[in-house]
Each structure stands twice: as C-alpha cells, then as structure tokens.
Backbone of each chain as nested JSON, in Angstrom:
{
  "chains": [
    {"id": "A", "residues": [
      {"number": 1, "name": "UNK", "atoms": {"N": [14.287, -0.729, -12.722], "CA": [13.211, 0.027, -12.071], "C": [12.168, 0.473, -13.096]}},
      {"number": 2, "name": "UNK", "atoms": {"N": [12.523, 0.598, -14.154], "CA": [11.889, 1.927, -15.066], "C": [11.173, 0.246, -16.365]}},
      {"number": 3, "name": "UNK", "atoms": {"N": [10.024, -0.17, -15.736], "CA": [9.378, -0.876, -16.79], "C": [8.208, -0.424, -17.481]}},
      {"number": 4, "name": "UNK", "atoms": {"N": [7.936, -1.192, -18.125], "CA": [6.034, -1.217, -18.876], "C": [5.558, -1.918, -18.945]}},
      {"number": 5, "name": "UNK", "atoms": {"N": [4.31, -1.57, -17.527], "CA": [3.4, -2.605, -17.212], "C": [2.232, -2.503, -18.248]}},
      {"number": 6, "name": "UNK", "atoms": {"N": [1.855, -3.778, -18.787], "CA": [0.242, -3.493, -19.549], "C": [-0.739, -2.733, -18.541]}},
      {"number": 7, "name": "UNK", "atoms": {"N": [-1.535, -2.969, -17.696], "CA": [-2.761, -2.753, -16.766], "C": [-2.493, -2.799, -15.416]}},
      {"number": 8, "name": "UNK", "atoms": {"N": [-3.022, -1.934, -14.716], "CA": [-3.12, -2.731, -13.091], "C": [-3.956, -3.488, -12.806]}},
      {"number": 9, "name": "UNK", "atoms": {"N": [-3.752, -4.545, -11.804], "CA": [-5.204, -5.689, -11.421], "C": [-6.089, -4.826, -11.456]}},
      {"number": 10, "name": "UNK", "atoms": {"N": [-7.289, -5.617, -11.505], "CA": [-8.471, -4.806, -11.196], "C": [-8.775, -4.546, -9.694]}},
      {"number": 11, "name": "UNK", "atoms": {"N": [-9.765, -3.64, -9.463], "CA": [-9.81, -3.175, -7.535], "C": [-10.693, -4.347, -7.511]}},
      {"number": 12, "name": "UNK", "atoms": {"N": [-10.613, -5.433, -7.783], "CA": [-11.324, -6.372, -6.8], "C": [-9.841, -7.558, -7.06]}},
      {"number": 13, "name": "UNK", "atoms": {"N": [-9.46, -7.73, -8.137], "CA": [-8.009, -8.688, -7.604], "C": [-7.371, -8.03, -6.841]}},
      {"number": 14, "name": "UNK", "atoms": {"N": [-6.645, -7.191, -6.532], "CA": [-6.223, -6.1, -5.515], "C": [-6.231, -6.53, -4.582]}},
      {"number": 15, "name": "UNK", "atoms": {"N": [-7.95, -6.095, -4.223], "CA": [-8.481, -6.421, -2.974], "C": [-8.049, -8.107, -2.157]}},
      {"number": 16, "name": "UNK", "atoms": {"N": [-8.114, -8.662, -3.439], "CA": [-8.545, -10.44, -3.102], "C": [-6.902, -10.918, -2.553]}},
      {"number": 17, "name": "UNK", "atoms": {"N": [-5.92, -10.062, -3.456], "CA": [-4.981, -10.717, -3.317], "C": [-4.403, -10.029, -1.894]}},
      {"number": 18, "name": "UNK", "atoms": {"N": [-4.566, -8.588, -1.396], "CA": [-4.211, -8.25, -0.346], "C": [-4.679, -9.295, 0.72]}},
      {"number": 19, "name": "UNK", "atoms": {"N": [-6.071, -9.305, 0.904], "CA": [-6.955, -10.292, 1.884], "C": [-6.266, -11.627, 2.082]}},
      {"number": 20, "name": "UNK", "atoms": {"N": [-5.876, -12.04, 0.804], "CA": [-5.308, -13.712, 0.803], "C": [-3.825, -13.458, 1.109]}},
      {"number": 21, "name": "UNK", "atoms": {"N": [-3.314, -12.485, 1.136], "CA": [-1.685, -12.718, 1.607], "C": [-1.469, -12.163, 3.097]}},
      {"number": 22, "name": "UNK", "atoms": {"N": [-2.683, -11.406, 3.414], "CA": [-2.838, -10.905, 4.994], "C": [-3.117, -12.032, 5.395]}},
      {"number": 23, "name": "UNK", "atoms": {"N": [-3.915, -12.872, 5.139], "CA": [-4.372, -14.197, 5.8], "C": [-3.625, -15.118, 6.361]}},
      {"number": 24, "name": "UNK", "atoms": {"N": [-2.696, -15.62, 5.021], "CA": [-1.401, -16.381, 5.113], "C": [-0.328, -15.858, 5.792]}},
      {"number": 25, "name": "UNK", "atoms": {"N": [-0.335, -15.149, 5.685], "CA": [1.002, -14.162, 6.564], "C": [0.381, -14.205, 8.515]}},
      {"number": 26, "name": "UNK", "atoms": {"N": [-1.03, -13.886, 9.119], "CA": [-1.657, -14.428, 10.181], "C": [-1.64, -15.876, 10.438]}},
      {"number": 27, "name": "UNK", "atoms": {"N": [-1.774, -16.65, 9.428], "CA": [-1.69, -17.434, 10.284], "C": [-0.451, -18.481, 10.287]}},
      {"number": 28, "name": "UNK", "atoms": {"N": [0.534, -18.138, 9.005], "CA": [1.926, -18.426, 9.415], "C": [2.018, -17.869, 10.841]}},
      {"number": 29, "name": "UNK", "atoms": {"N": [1.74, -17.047, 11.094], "CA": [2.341, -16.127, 12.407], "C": [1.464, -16.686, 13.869]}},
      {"number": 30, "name": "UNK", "atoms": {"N": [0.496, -17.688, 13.485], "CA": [-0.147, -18.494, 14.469], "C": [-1.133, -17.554, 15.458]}},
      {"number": 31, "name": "UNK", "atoms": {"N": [-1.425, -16.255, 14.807], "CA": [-2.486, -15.075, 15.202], "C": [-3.609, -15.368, 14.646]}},
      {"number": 32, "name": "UNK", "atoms": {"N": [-4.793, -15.358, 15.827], "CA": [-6.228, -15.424, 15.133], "C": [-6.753, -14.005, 14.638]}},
      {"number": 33, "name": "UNK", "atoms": {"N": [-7.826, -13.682, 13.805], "CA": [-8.01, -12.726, 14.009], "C": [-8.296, -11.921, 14.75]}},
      {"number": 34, "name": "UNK", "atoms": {"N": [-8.391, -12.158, 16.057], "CA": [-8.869, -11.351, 16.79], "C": [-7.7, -10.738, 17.795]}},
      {"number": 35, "name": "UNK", "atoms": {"N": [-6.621, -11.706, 17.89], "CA": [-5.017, -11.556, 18.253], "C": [-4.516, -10.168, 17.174]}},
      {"number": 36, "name": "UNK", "atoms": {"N": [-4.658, -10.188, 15.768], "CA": [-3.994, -9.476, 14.79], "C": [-4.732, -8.249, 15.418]}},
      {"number": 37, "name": "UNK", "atoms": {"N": [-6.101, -7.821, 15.2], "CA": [-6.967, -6.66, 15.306], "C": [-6.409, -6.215, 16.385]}},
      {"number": 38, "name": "UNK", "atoms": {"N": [-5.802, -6.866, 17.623], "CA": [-5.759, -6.107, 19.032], "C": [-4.395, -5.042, 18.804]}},
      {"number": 39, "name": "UNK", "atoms": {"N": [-3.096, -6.415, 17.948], "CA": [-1.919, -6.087, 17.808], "C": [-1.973, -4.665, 16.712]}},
      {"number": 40, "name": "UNK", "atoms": {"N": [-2.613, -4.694, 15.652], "CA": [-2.77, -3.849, 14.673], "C": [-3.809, -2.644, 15.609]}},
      {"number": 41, "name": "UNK", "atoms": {"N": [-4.237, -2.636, 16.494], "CA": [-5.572, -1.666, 16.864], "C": [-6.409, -1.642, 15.574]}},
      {"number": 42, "name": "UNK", "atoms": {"N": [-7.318, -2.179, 15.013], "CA": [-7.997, -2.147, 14.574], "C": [-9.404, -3.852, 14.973]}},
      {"number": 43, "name": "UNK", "atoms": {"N": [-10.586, -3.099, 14.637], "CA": [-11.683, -4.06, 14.715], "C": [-11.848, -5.52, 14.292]}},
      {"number": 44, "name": "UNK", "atoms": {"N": [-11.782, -6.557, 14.664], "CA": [-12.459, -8.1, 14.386], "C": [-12.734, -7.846, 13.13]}},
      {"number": 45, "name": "UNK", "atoms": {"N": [-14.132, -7.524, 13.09], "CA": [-14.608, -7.258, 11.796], "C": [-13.945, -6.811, 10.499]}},
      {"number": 46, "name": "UNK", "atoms": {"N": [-13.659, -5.545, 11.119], "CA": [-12.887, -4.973, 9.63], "C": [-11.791, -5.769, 9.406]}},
      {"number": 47, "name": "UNK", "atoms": {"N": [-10.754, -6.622, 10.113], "CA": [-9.572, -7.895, 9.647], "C": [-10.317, -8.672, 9.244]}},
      {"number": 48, "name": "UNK", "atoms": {"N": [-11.629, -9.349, 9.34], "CA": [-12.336, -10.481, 8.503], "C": [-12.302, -9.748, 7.478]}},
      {"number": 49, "name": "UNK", "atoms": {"N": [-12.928, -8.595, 7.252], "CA": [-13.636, -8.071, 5.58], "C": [-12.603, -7.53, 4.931]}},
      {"number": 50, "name": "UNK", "atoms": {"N": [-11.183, -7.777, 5.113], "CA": [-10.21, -7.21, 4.714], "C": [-10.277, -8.968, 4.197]}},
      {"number": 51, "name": "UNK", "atoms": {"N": [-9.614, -9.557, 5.035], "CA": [-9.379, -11.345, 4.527], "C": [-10.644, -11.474, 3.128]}},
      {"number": 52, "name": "UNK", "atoms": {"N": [-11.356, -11.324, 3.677], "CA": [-12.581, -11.395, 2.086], "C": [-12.091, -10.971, 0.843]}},
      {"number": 53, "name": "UNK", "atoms": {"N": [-11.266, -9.683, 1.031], "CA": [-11.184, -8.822, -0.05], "C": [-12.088, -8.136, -0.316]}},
      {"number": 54, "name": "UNK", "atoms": {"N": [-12.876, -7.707, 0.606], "CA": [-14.336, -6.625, 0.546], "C": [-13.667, -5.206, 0.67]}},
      {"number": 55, "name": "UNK", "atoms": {"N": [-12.269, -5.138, 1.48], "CA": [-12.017, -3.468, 1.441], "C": [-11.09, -3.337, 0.75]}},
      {"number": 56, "name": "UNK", "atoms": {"N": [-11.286, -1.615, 0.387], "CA": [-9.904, -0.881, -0.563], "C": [-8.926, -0.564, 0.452]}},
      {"number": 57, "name": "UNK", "atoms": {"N": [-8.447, -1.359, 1.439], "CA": [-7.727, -0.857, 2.621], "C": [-6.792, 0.574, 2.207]}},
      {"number": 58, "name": "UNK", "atoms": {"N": [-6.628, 1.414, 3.662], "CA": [-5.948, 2.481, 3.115], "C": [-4.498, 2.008, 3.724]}},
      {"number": 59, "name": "UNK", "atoms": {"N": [-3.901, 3.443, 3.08], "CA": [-1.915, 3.368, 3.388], "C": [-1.792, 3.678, 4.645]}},
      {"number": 60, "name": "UNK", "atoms": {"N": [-2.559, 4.264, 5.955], "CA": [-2.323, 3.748, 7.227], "C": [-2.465, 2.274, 7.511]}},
      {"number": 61, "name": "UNK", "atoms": {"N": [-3.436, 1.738, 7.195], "CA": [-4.459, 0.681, 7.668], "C": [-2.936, -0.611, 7.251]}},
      {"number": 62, "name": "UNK", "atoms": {"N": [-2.985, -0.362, 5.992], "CA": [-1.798, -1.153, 5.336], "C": [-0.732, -1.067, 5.838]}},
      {"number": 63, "name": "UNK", "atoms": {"N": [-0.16, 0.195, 6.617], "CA": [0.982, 0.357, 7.62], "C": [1.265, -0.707, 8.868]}},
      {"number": 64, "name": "UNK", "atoms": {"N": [-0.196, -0.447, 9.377], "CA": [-0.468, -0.71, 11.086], "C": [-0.08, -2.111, 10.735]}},
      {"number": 65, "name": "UNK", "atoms": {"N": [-1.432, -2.597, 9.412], "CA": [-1.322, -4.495, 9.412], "C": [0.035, -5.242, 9.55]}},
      {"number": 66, "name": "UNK", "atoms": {"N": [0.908, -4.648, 8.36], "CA": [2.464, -5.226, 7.812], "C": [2.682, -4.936, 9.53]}},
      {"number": 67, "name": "UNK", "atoms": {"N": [2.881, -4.101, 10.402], "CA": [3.619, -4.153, 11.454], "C": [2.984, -5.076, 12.603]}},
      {"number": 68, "name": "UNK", "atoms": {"N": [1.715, -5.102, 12.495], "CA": [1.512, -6.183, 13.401], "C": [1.898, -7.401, 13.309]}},
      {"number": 69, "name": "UNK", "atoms": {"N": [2.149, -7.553, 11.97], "CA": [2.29, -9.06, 11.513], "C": [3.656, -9.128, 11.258]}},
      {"number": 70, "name": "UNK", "atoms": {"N": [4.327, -8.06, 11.191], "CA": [6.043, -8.575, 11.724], "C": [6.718, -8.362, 10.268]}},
      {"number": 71, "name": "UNK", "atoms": {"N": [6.302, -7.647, 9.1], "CA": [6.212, -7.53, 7.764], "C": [6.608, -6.694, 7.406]}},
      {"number": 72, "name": "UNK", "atoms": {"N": [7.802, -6.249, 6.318], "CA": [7.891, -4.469, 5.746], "C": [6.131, -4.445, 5.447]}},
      {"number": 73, "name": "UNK", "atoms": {"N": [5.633, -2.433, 5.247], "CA": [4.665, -2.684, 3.945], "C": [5.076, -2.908, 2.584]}},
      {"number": 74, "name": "UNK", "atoms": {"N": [6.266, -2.589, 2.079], "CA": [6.319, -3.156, 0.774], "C": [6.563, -4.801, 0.592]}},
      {"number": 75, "name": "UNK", "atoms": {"N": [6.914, -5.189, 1.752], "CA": [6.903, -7.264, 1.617], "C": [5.575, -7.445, 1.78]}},
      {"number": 76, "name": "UNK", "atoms": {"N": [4.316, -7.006, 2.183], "CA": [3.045, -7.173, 2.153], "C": [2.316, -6.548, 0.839]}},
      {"number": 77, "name": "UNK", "atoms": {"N": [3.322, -5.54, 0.322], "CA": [2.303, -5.176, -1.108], "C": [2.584, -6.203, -1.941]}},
      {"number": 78, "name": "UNK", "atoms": {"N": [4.116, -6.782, -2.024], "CA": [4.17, -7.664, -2.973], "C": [3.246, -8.563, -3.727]}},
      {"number": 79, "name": "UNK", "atoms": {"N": [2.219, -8.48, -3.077], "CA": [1.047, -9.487, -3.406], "C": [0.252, -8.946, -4.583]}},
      {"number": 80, "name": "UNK", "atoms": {"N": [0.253, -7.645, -4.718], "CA": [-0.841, -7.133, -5.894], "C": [0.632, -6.427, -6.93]}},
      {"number": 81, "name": "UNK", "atoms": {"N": [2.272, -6.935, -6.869], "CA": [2.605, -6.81, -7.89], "C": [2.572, -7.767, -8.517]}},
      {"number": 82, "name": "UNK", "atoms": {"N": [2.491, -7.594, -10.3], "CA": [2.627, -8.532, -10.881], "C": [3.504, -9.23, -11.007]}},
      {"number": 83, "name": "UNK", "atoms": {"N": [2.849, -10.334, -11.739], "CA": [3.745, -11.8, -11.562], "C": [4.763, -12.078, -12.436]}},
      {"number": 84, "name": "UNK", "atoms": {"N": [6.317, -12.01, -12.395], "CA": [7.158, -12.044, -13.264], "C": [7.992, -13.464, -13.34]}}
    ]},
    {"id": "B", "residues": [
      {"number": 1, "name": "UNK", "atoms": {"N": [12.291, -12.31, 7.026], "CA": [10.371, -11.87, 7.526], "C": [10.602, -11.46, 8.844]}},
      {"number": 2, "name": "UNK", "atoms": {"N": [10.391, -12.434, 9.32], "CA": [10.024, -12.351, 10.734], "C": [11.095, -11.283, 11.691]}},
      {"number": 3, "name": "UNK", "atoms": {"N": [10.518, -10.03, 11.998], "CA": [11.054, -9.022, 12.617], "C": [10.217, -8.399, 13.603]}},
      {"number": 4, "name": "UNK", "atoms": {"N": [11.024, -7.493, 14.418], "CA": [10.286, -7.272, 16.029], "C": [10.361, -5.306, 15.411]}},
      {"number": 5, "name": "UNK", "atoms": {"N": [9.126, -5.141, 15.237], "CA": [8.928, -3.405, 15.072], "C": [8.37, -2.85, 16.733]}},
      {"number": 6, "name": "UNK", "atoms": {"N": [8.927, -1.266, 16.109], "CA": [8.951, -0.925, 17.681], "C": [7.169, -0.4, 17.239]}},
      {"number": 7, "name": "UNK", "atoms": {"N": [7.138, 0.47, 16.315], "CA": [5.831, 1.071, 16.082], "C": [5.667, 1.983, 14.443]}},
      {"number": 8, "name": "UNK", "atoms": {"N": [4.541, 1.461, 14.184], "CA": [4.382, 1.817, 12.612], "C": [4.501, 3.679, 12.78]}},
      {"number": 9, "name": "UNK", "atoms": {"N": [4.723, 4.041, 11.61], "CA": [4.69, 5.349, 11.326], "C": [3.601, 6.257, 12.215]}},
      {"number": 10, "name": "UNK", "atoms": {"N": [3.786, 7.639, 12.086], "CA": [2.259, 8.227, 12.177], "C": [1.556, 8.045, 11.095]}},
      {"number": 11, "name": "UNK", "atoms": {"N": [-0.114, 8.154, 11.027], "CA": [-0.617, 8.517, 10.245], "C": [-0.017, 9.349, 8.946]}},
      {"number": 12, "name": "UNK", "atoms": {"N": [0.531, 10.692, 9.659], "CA": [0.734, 11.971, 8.966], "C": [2.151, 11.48, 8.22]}},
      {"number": 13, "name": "UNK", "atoms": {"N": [3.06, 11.094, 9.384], "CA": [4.337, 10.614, 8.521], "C": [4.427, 9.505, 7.153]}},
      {"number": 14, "name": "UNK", "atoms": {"N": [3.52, 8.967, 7.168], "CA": [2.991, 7.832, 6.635], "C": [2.602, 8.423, 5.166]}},
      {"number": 15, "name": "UNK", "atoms": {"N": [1.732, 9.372, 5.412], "CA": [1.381, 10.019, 4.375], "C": [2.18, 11.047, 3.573]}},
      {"number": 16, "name": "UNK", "atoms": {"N": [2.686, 12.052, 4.562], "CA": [3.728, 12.237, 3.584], "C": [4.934, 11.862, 3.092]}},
      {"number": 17, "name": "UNK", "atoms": {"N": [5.778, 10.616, 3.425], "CA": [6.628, 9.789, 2.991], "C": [5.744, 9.072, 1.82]}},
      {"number": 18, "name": "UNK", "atoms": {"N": [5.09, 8.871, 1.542], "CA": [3.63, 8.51, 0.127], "C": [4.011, 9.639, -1.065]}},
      {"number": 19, "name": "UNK", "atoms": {"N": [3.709, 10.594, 0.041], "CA": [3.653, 11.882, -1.023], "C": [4.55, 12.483, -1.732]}},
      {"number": 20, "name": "UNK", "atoms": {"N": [6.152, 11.965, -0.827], "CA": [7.803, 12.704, -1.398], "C": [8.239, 11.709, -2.226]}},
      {"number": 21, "name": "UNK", "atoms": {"N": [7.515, 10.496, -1.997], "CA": [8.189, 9.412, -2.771], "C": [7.302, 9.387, -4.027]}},
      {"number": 22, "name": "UNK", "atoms": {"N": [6.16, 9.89, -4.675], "CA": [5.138, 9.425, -5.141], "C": [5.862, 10.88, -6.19]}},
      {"number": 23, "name": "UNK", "atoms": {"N": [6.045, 12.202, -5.631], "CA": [6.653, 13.307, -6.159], "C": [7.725, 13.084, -6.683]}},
      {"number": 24, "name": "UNK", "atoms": {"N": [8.847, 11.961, -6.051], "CA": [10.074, 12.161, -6.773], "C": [10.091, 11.523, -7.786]}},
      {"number": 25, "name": "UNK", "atoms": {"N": [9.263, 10.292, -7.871], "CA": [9.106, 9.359, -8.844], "C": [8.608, 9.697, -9.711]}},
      {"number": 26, "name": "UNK", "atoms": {"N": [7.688, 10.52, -9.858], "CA": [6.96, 11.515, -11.094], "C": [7.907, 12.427, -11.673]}},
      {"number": 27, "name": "UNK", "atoms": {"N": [8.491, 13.131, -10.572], "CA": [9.223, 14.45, -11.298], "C": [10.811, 13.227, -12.392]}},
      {"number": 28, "name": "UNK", "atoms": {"N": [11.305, 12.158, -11.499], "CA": [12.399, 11.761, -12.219], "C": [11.738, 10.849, -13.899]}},
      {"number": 29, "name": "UNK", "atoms": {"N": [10.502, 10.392, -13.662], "CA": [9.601, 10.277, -14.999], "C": [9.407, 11.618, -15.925]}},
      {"number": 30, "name": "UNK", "atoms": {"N": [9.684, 12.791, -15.362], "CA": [8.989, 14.131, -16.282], "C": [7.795, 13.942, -16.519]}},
      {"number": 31, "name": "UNK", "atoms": {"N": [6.932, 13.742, -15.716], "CA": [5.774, 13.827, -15.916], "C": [5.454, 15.088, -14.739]}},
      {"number": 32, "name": "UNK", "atoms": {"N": [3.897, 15.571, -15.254], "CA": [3.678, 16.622, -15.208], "C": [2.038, 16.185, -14.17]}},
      {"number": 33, "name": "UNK", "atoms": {"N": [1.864, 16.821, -12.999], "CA": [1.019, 16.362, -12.514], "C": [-0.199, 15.811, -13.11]}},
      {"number": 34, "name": "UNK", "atoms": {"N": [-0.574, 16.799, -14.043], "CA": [-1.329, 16.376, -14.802], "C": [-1.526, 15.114, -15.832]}},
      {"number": 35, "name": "UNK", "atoms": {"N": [0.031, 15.108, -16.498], "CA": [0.538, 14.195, -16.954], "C": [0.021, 12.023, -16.151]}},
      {"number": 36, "name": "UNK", "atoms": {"N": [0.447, 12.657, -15.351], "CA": [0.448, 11.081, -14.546], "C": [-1.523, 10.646, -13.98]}},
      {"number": 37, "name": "UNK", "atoms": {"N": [-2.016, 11.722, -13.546], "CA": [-3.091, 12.104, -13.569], "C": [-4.002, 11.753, -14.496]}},
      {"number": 38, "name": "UNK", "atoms": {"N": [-3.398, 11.843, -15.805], "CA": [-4.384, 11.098, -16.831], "C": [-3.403, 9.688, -17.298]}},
      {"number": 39, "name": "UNK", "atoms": {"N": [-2.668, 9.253, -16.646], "CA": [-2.153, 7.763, -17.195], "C": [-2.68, 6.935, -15.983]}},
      {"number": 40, "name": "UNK", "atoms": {"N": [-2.977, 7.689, -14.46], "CA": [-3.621, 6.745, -13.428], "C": [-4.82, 6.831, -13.722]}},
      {"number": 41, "name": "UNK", "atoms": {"N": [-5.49, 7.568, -14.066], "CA": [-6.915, 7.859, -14.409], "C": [-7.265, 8.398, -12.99]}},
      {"number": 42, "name": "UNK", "atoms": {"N": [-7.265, 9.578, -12.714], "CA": [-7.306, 10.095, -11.499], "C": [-7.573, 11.828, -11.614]}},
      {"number": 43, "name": "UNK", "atoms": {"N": [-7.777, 11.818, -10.198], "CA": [-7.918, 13.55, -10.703], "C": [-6.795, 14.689, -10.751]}},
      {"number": 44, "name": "UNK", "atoms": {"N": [-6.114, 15.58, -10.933], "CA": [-5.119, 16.504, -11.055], "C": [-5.146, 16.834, -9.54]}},
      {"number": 45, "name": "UNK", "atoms": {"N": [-6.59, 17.172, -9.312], "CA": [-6.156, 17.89, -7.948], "C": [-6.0, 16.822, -6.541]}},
      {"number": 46, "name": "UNK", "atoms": {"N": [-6.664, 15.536, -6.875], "CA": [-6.555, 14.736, -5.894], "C": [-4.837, 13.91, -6.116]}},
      {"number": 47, "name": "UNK", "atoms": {"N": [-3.88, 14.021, -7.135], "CA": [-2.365, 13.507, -7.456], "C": [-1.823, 14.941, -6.426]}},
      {"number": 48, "name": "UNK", "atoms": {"N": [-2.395, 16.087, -6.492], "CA": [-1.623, 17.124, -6.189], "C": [-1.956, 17.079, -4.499]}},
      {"number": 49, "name": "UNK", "atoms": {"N": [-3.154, 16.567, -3.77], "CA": [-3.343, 16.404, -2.607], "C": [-2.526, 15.451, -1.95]}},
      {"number": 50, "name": "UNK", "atoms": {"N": [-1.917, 13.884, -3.083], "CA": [-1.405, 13.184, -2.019], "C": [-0.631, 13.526, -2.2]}},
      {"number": 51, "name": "UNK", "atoms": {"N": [0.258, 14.467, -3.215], "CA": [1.854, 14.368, -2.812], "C": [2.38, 15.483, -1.749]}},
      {"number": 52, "name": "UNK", "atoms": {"N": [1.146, 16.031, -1.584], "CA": [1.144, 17.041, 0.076], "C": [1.196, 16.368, 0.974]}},
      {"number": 53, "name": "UNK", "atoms": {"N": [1.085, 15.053, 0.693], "CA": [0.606, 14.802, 2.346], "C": [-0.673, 14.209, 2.998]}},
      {"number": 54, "name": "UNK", "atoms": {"N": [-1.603, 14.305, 1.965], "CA": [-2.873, 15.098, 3.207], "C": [-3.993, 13.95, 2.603]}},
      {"number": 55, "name": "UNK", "atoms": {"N": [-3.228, 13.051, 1.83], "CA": [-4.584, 11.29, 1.633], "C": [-4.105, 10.368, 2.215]}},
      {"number": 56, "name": "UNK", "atoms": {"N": [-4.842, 9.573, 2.448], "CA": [-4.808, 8.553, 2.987], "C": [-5.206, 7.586, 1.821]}},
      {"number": 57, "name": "UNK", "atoms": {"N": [-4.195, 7.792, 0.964], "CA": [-4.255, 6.534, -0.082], "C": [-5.015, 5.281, 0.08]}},
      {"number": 58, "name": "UNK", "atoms": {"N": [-5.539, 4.752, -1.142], "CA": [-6.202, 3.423, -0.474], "C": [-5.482, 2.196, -1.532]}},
      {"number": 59, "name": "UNK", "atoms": {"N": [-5.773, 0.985, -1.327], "CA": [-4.851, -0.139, -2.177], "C": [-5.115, 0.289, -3.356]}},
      {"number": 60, "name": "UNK", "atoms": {"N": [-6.342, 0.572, -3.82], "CA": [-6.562, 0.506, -5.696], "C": [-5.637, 1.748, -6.129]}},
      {"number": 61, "name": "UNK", "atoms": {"N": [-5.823, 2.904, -5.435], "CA": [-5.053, 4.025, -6.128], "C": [-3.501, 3.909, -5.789]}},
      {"number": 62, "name": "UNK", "atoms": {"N": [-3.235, 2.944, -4.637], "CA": [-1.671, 3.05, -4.869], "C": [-1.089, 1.904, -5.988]}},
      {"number": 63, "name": "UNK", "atoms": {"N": [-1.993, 1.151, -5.957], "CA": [-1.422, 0.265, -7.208], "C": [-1.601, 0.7, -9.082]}},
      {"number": 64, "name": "UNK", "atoms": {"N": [-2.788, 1.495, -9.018], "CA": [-3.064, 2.395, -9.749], "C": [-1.551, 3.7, -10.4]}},
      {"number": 65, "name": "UNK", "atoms": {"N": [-1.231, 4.338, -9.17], "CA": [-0.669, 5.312, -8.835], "C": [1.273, 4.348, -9.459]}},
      {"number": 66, "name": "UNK", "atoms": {"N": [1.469, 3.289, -9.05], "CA": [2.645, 2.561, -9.202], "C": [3.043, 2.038, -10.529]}},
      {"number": 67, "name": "UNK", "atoms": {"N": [1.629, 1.746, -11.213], "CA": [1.873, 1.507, -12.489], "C": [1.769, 2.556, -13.698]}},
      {"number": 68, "name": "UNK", "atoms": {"N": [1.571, 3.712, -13.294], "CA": [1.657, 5.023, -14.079], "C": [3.11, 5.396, -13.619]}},
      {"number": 69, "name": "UNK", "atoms": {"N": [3.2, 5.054, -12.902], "CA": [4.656, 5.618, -12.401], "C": [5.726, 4.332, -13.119]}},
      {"number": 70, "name": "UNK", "atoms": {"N": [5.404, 3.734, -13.39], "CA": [6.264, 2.397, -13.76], "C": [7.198, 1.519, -12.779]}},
      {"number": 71, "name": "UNK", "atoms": {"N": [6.806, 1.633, -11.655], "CA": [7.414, 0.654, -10.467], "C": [6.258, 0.279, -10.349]}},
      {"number": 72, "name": "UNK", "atoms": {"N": [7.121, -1.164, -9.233], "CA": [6.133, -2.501, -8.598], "C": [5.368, -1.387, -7.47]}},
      {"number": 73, "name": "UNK", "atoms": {"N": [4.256, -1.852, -6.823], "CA": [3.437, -1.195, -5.701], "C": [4.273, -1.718, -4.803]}},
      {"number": 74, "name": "UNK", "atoms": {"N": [4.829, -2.487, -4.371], "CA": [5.941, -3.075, -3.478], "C": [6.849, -2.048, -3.124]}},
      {"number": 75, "name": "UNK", "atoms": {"N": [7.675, -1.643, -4.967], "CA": [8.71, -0.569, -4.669], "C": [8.033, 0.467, -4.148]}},
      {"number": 76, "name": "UNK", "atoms": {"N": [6.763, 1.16, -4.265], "CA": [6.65, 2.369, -4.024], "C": [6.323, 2.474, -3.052]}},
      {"number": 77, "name": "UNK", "atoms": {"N": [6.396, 1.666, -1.903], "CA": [5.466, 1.167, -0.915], "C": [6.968, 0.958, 0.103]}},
      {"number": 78, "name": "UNK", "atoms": {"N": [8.097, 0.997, -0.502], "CA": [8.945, 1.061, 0.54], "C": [9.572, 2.308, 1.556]}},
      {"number": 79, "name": "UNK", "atoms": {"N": [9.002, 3.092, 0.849], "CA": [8.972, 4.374, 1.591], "C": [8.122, 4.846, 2.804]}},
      {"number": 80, "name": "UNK", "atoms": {"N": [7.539, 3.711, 2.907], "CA": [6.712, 3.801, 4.514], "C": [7.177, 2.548, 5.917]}},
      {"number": 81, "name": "UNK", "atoms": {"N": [8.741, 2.017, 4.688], "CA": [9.139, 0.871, 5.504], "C": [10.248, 1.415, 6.557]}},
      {"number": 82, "name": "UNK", "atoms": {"N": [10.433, 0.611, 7.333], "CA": [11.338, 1.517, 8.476], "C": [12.695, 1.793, 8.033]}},
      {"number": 83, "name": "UNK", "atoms": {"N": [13.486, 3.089, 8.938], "CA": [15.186, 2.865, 8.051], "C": [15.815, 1.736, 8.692]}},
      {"number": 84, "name": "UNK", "atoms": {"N": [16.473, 1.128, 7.773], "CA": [17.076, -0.414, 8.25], "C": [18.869, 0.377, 8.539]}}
    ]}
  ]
}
C-alpha cells in the first residue's frame, strides 16, 4: 500500500485518460452516449466533453458514471493510476 | 466487471466516505493537515473541508490528493464502492 510515487499525471492526462476509459467501458457496454447520460442522469453534452477529456469531472459525477456503466468507482479510476 | 447496481451513493454519502477515508489515510501517514496540504499542493483549509464532508472533489485533486497520500487513486476511490 505504502509507495513513492514520483508526480501525479498532469490535469489534462487525467482528464484524457478518464474520457478514454469512460468511452471504452460505453461502448464495450454497447451504450451510446445518449443511452449512458439518461442511465447516469446527466446531459449528452457534458458525457461527450467528459469523452474529450475537457472536464475535471467531480467525485459525484465519477460515482453516478462507474454505476451507470456497471463499474466499481475505483475499477474506473484505475485509468489515471500509474502504470506498473 | 459487469454488475447490476441498485443505486450510486448520495451525493452527501459520497462525500463523506471521501472525507473518512482521505482522514484515515493521512492520520495512519502522520501527517498533519497541513502537512499533506503542502505535499498535494493545496490549501489547509480546503484538505480540512473535504475531510468534513462538504467537497465535491474533482479528478485532478483526487489524484493529486492519492499521491500525497501514497496510494493508487483507484485505492482511494474504493471507499465510494458499494459493500460487497
């Protein structure tokens, strides 16, 4: 448990890598975006600009997604830990 | 993966399960609010707001927040996952 990480990604790999593993994880799951937004209650839009990696999504937002998509949130953070 | 959730957290529960887990992990580090505060690069009083409860964390500061703490954002992120 108890390591030493050099750095955290930067808030735009973060971002990129949340967006790109929400993506893959939708459409393994054969949900368009507009299927995910209804299931998650949240907007069309804001699930595209999340897929971009344009938002700092928050720890609700990150809650709702992982559950729409059938996901712990920590099997969906996995994406912005580093790579061992 | 693939699992059937009944319904994500509250908001509020959400947040403070963030905040007890984000507290215990600091206090079993000995770090000192302040302490962790200047290894996330963050503010004293905004470390002391989420472990109340009362942010709505966003991706950069919890990954931020995980690597001052020395866990994956994954691990710290399992505390908003359901009890199995």
């Amino acid at each position: 448990m108890h390591r030493t990480f050099a750095k955290p990604p930067s808030k735009e790999k973060a971002q990129v890598a949340f967006g790109a593993a929400m993506r893959a994880l939708r459409e393994a799951r054969q949900f368009t975006q507009e299927g995910l937004a209804e299931r998650a209650e949240l907007h069309t839009t804001y699930i595209s600009s999340v897929e971009r990696g344009e938002r700092n999504v928050s720890l609700n937002n990150i809650t709702r997604i992982a559950y729409a998509l059938e996901v712990l949130p920590s099997e969906l953070m996995r994406c912005v830990d580093p790579v061992r």
